[in-house]
Phi, psi and omega in degrees: 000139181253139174279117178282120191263163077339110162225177204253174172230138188243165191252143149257126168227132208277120170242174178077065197292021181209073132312338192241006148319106181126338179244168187290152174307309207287316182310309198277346152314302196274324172277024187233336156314318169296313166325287189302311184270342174295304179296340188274307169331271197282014168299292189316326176290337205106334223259323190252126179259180161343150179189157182219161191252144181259156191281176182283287203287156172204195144228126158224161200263137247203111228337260151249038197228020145127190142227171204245178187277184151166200314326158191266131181276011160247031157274113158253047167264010185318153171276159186246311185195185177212152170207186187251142175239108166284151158164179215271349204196146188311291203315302164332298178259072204199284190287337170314299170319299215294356154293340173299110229256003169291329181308326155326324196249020209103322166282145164251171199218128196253138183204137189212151204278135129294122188273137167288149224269143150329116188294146183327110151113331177286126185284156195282000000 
């Protein structure tokens, strides 16, 4: 008999976009290599989905009374990037993340559940 698991899709979001203040190219080279084989790892597990790293500039929009440039450089909680985390449970990917060799450098990391979507016509 096979045991079926349920998993979830949780969203990540990556703060602190000047990680690599302080290192050298080859430091910073090598950490975003661990990056890289951590994430393709645990992509090949199942456990990670697609993701992309965000540019410094933006805009954000504020109800209707306009917009402003941002993010602002000088935060450094600026988003950096986002990627999809499967797994079975918030904790689970809570310990999955907790693998991000960036954390070591300053980024924090934010991860939230994705809600399913809402039957037709019902509001979320």
């Amino acid at each position: 008999m096979t045991t079926q698991t349920t998993t979830s899709e949780y969203l990540v979001i990556c703060r602190g976009a000047r990680f690599d203040e302080g290192l050298s190219p080859e430091d910073t080279r090598n950490t975003m290599k661990q990056f890289y084989a951590w994430f393709e790892r645990m992509s090949d597990q199942g456990k990670m989905k697609s993701g992309h790293q965000l540019a410094p500039e933006g805009k954000i929009l504020s109800g209707r009374k306009g917009v402003t440039d941002g993010p602002f450089a000088e935060s450094k909680e600026g988003i950096a990037g986002y990627w999809f985390i499967q797994a079975a449970s918030l904790e689970e990917a809570v310990e999955i993340a907790k693998g991000d060799p960036l954390l070591d450098y300053g980024h924090t990391i934010e991860i939230r559940p994705i809600l399913p979507e809402a039957a037709p016509g019902r509001p979320r």
